[in-house]
NUTORDREN-662411 format. One record per atom (N, C-alpha, C): residue in one letter; residue number from 0; x, y, z; atom name. Coordinates in nm, 3 decimals. Example, Ala and Ser with C-alpha at 12.3 -4.5 7.8 and 13.67 -1.06 7.14 Angstrom:
BEGIN
R:r:k:u:v:w:a
R:a:0:1.319:-0.569:0.780:N .
R:a:0:1.230:-0.450:0.780:CA .
R:a:0:1.320:-0.330:0.780:C .
R:s:1:1.285:-0.225:0.708:N .
R:s:1:1.367:-0.106:0.714:CA .
R:s:1:1.290:0.003:0.787:C .
***
This chain:
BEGIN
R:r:k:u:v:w:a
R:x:0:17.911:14.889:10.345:N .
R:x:0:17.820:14.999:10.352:CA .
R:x:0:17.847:15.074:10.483:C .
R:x:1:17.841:15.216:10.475:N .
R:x:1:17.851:15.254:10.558:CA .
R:x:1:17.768:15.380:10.604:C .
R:x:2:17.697:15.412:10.731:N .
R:x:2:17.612:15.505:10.760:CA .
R:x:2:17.686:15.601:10.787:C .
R:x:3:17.624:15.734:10.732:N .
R:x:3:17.706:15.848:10.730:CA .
R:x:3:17.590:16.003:10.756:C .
R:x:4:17.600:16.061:10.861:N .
R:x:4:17.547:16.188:10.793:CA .
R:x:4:17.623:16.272:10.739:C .
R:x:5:17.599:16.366:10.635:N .
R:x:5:17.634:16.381:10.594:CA .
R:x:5:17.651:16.568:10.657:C .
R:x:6:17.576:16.591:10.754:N .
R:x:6:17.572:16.742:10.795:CA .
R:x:6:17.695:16.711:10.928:C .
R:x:7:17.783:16.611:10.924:N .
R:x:7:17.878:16.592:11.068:CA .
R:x:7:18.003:16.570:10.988:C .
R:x:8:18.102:16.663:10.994:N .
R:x:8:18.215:16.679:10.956:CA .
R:x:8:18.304:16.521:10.986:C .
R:x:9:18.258:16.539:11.132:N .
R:x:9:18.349:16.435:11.186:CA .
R:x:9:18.335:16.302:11.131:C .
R:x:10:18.189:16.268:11.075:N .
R:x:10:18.128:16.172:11.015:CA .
R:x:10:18.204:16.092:10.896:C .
R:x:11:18.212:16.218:10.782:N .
R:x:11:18.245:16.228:10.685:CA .
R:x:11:18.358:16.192:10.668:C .
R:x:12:18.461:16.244:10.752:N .
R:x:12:18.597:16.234:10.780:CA .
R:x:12:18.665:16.055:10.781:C .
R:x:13:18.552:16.022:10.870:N .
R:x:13:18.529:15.891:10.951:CA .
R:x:13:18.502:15.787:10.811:C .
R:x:14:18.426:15.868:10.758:N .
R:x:14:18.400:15.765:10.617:CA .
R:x:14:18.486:15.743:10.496:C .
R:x:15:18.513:15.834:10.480:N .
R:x:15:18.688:15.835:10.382:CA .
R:x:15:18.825:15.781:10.429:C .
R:x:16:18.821:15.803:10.585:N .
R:x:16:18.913:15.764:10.601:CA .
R:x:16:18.912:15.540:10.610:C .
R:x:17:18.760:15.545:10.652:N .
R:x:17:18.750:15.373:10.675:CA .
R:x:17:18.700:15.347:10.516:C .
R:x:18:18.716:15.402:10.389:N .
R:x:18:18.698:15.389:10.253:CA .
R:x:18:18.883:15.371:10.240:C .
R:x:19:18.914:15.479:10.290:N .
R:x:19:19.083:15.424:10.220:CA .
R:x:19:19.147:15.325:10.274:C .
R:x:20:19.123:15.276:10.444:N .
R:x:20:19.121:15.181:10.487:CA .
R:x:20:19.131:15.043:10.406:C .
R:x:21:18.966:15.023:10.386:N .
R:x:21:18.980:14.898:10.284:CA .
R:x:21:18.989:14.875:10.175:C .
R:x:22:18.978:15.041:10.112:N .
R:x:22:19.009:14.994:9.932:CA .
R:x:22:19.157:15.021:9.910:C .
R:x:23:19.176:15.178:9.959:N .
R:x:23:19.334:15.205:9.937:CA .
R:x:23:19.311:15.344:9.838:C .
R:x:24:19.205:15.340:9.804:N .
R:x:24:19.193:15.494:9.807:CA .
R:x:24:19.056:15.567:9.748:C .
R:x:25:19.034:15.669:9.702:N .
R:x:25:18.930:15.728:9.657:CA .
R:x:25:18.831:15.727:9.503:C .
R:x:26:18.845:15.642:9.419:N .
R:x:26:18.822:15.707:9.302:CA .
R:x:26:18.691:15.824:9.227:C .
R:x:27:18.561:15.782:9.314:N .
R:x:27:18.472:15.832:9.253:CA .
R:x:27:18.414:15.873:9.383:C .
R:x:28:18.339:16.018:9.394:N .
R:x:28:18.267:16.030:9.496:CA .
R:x:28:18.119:16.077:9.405:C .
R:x:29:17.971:16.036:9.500:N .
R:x:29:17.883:16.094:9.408:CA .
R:x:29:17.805:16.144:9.542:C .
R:x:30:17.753:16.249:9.532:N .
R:x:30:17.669:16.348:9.588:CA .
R:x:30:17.537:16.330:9.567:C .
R:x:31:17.479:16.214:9.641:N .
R:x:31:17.330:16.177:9.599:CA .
R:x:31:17.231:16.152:9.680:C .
R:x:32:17.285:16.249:9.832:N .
R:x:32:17.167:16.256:9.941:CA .
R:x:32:17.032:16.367:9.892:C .
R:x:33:16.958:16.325:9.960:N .
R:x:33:16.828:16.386:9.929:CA .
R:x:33:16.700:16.418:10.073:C .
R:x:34:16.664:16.476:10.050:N .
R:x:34:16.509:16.512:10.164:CA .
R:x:34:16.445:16.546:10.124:C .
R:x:35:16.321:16.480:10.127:N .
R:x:35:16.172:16.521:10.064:CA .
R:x:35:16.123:16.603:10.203:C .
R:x:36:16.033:16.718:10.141:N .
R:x:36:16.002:16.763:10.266:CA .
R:x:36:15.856:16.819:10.157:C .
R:x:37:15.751:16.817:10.209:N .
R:x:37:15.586:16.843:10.199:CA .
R:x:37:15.513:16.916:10.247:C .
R:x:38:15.471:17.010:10.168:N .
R:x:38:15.390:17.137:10.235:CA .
R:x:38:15.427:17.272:10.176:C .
R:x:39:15.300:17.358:10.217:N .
R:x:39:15.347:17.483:10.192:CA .
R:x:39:15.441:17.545:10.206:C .
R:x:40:15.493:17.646:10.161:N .
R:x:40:15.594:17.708:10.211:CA .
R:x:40:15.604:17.773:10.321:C .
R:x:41:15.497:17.824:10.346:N .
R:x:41:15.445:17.941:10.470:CA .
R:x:41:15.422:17.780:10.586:C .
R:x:42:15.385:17.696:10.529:N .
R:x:42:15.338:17.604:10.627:CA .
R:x:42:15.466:17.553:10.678:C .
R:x:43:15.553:17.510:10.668:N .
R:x:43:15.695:17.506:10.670:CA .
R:x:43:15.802:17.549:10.778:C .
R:x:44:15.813:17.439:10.931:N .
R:x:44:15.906:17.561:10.995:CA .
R:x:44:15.992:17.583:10.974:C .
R:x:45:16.085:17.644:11.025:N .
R:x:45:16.210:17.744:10.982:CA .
R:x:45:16.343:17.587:11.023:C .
R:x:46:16.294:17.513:11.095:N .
R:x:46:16.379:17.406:11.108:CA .
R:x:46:16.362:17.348:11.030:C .
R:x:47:16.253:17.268:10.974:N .
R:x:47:16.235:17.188:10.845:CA .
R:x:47:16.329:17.206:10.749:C .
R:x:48:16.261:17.385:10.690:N .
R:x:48:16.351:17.377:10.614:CA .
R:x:48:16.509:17.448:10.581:C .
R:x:49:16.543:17.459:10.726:N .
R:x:49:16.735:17.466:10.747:CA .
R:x:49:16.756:17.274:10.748:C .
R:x:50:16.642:17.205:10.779:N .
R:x:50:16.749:17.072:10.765:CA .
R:x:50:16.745:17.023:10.581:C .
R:x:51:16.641:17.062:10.528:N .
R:x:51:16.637:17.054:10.395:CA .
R:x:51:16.744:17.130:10.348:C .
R:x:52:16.825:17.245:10.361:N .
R:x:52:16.914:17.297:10.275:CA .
R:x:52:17.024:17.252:10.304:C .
R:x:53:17.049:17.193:10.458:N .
R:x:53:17.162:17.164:10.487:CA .
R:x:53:17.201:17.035:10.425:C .
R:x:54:17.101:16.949:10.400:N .
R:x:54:17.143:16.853:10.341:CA .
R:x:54:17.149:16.841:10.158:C .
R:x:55:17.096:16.925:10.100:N .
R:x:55:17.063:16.911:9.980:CA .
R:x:55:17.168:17.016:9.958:C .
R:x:56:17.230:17.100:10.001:N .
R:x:56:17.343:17.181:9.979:CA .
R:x:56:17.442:17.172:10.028:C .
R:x:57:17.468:17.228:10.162:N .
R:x:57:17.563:17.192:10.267:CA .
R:x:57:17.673:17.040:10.274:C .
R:x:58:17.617:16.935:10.257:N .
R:x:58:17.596:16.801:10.315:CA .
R:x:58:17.681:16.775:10.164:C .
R:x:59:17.692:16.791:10.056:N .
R:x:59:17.729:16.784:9.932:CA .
R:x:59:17.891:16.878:9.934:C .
R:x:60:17.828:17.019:9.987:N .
R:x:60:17.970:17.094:9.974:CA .
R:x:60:18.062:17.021:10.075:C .
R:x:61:18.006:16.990:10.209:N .
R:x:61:18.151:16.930:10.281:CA .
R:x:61:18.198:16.765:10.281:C .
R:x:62:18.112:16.707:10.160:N .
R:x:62:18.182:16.593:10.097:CA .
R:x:62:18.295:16.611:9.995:C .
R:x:63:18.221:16.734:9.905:N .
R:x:63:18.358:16.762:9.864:CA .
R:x:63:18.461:16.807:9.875:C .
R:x:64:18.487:16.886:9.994:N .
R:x:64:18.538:16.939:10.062:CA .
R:x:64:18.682:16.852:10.104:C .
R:x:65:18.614:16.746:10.181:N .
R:x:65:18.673:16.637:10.204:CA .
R:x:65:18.739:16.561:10.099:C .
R:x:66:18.678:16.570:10.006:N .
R:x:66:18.731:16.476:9.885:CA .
R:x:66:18.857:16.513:9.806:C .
R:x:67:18.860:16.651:9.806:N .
R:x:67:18.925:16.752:9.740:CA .
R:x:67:19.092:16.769:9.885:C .
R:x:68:19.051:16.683:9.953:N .
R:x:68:19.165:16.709:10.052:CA .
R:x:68:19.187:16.587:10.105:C .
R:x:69:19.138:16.516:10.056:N .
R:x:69:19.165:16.358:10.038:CA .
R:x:69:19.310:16.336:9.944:C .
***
């Protein structure tokens, strides 16, 4: 198991590369981070929810990103 964020390039990088390490290579990647976040919308700061998109969007595109250049 390995801890990963998923909004740190360098992270990511770090995780595929210590995945090919011990398996030898890639077969399946799945895109299944998530953030619950609660409240109004108006109630809502503007950080909240940039870390909600970054991860529920962002955080997905530069896994695949990676994967796809794997």
């Amino acid at each position: 198991m390995l801890e990963l964020d998923i909004l740190s390039n360098d992270q990511i990088k770090a995780a595929f590369q210590a995945n090919q390490k011990h398996f030898g290579r890639v077969d399946v990647v799945v895109n299944n981070a998530g953030y619950a976040l609660k409240g109004e919308v108006e109630a809502v700061s503007d950080e909240l929810a940039i870390d909600a998109d970054g991860c529920e969007f962002w955080g997905p595109v530069r896994i695949s990103r990676e994967y796809a250049q794997f």
